[in-house]
Phi, psi and omega in degrees: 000146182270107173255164172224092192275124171301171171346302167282005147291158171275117203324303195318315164349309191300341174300332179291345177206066181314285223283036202209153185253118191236123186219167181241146161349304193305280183351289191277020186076013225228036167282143195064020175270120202274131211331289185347271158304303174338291173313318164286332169311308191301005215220293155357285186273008190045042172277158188272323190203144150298031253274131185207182175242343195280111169276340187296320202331281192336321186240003154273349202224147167266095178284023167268353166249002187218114169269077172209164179273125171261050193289118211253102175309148185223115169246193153252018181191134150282058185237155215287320178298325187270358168269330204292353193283012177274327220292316180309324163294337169277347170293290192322310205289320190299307161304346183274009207007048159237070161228146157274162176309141178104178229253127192252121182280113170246151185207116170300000000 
């Protein structure tokens, strides 16, 4: 699957999922584009899912118009040690091919 971890994540996360084609925000140039637009690149550009830390993202974008898989980690810190204890729940979600568009709550 073509994933995209945001901004607000840590680059390393991407260490978390080899077997998947993973770029960051950083990657495709696309820092500081705001969830919206952003999301239509991804749509654009056919990525399968988002990967993010932004809990507003969910009550901010209407996914009946932006068709994507959103997963939004819930940590109590965004630093790699503590996301990555995440990363197995987002494989699993990925690997079931049963999730739908819009925003997946992942919680440790």
């Amino acid at each position: 699957m073509k994933l995209l971890l945001d901004e607000n994540l840590p680059k390393k996360l991407k260490l978390d999922f080899p077997e998947h084609e993973i770029y960051t925000v950083s990657d495709k140039g696309w820092n500081g584009i705001q969830n919206g637009n952003l999301l239509k690149l991804l749509i654009e550009e056919n990525f399968d899912a988002l990967i993010t830390f932004d809990k507003n993202l969910q009550y901010q974008q209407n996914f009946k118009k932006y068709t994507i898989n959103v997963f939004v980690l819930t940590a109590s810190i965004n630093t790699y040690s503590e996301l990555t204890k995440l990363s197995p729940k987002v494989k699993a979600y990925l690997d079931s091919n049963n999730i739908s568009d819009g925003p997946v709550i992942v919680i440790s």
